[in-house]
N, C-alpha and C positions, 0 to 999 in steps of 0.2 A: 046457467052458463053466461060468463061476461058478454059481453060486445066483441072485445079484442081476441077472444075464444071463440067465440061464434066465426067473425071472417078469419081466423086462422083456420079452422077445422073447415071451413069452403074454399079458401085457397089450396091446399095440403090436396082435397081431392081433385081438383081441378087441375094442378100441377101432377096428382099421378095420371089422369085421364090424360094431359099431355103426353107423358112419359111411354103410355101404352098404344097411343096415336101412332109415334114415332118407332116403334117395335114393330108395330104390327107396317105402317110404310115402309119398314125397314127391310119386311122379311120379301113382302109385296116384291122389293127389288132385287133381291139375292133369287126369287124362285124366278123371275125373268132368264136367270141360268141355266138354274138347279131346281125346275119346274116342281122336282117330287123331293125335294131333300128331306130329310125328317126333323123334325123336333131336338132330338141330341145334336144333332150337326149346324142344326141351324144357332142351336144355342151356343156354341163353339165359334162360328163366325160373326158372331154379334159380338163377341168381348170387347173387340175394338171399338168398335161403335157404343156400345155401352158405356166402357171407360171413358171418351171424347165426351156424351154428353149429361156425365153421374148417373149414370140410369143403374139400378142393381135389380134384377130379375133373375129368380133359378129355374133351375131347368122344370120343377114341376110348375112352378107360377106359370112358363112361358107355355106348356104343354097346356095347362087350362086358358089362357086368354087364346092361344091358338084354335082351341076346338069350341070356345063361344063364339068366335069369327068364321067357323066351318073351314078353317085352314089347315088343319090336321090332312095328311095322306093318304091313300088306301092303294092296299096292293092288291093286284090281280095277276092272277095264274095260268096261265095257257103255254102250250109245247107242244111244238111242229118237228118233226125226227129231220135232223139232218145231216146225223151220219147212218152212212152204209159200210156195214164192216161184213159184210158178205161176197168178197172178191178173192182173185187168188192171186194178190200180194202175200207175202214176208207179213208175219205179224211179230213184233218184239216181247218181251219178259220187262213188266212190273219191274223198274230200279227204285225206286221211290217209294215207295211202303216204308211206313215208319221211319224215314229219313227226315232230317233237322237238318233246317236249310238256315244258316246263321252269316250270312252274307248275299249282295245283288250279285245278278248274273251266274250265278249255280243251278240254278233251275228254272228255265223256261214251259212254260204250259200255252197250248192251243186249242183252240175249240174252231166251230163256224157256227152262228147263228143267223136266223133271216129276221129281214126289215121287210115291215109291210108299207110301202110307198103307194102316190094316187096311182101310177102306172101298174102296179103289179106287185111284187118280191123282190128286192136283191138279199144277196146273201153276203156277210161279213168276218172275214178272217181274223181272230185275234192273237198275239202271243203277249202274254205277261209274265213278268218276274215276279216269283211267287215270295221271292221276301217283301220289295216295295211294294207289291203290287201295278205297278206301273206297265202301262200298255205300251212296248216295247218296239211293235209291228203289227199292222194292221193292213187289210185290203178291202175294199166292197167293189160287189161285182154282180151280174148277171146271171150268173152260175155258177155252181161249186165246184168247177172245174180245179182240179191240181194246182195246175198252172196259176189261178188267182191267190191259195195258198203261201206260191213260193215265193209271188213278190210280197206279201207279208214276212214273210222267214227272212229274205234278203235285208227287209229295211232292217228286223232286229239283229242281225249279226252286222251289219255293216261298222255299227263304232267299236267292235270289239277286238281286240289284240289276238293275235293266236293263240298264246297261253291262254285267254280268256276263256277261247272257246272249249280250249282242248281242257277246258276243267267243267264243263258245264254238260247239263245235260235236258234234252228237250223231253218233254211227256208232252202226251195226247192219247183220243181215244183211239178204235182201229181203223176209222175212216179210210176209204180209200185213198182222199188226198192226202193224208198223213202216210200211208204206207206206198206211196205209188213209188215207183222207178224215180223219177227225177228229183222228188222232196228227197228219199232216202240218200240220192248219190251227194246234195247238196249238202248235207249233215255231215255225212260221211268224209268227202272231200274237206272241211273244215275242222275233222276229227271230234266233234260233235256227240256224244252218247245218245241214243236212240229209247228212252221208255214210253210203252204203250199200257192203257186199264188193261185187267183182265176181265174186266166185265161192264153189262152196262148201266153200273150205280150211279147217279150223282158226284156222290161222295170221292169216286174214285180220278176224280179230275175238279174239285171242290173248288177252286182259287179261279176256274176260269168261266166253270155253270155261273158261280157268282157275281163273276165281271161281267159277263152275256144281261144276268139280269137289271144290273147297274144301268148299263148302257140304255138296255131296251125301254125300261121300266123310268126311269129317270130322265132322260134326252132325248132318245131318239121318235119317238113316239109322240110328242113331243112338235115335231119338226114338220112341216109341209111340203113334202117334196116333189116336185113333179118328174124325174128321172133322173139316170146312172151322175150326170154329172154335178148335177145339185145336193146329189146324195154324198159324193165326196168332199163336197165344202163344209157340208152339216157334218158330216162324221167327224172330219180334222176337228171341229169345233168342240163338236161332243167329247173328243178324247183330249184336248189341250185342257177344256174344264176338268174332268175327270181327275189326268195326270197335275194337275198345276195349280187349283184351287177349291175342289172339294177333300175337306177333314174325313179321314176315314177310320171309324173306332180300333178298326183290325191293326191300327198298325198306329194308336195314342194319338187317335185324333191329326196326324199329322196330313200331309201330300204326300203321294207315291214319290214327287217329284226329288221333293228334299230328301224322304229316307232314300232312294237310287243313289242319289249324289253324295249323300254322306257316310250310309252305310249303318246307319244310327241303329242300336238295339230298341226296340219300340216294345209295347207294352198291348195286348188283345182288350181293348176296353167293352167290346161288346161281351165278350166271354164273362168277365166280370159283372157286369147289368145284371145279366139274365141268372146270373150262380145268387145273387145278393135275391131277385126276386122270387128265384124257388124256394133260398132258404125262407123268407118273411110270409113264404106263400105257407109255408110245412110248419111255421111257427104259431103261424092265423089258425091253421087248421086242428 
């Protein structure tokens, strides 16, 4: 090997050992966020950054320099019940089975899930639009009270037109707060469509289990908070990043925020991943 070979083949590495410096600082500063983002998303938010400074990394290169740095994610599983569908409200009939929801604001979903804070539990109201995705209405509180539900339900009907409403429709599971007197008169009076699960799967409320896990598993958890009112500044925050700057594959990598606003037909990219790796899995085999 020449001379002019020799320091070109230590320059070359040197400059990629920079290049992966600045990735891995990179990523350092997006999880200051997005504490748990994963590997495809984070690869998604570096484009920019990459492009500004020629850096070209694919997403398997980034997954291995990530998990030589121990910055890979891990998930963990745990479920605390917090609906009660053993009351004697009014329960609703399943509208949404096998419905295709091809525009925002046609189908609202709600769930409650709890945050474990230094003081104790609060519990958290969500409602999303299950085309954007987008956290629509939201409450955290003290208690699962109804009552902490509707000012959730309020904040998501509040920008919408009558017509709006009167084309949409809310799902949830059979929660008391979801089926109580005052939530149902509030729908109602808005002209509102009313679906409830018929059971208690996952699956049959899927858009919002999901977001509950997003939230939890990703931010909030995440957060140090010492009580009710700290916990509302960290939530706003948590759902502003959510709705506004994290890429979500369900909906082509984009923001809730922009498909809401635009209304954009978007593309399931996780769906894809996972079909590509069974087949390559079934093909190995």
């Amino acid at each position: 090997m020449s001379r002019q070979s020799f320091y070109q083949h230590h320059w070359q590495l040197e400059s990629t050992e920079l290049e992966l410096q600045l990735i891995i600082r990179q990523v350092m500063l997006i999880r200051e966020d997005h504490p748990k983002l994963g590997t495809r998303k984070l690869h998604e938010k570096l484009q920019s950054f990459m492009l500004e400074h020629n850096i070209n990394i694919g997403r398997d290169a980034l997954f291995d320099l990530l998990k030589a740095n121990q910055l890979l994610v891990r998930k963990r599983k745990r479920k605390i019940t917090t609906t009660m569908s053993y009351h004697r409200f009014h329960k609703y009939p399943n509208l949404i089975k096998g419905k295709e929801i091809e525009a925002p604001n046609k189908l609202y979903v709600s769930d409650i899930t709890y945050w474990k804070i230094i003081s104790g539990f609060v519990y958290v109201s969500f409602i999303t639009d299950v085309y954007s995705h987008k956290i629509v209405g939201y409450q955290v509180a003290e208690t699962m009270e109804a009552i902490e539900s509707i000012k959730a339900l309020r904040m998501a009907l509040e920008p919408l037109s009558k017509e709006q409403m009167q084309q949409l429709i809310h799902h949830s599971d059979r929660g008391v707060q979801y089926c109580s007197t005052e939530y149902v008169k509030l729908l109602q009076d808005n002209e509102v469509k009313i679906s409830m699960t018929e059971s208690s799967e996952p699956t049959d409320n899927a858009v919002a289990e999901r977001l509950n896990g997003i939230l939890k598993n990703e931010y909030l958890q995440f957060y140090k908070v010492e009580n009710i009112e700290e916990a509302k500044i960290k939530l706003k925050r948590a759902i502003e990043l959510y709705n506004n700057d994290r890429p979500h594959m369900s909906i082509g990598n984009l923001t809730p925020e922009v498909v809401h606003q635009t209304g954009i037909k978007t593309e399931k990219l996780w769906k894809n991943y996972y079909q590509s790796k069974l087949r390559k899995e079934q093909t190995m085999g």
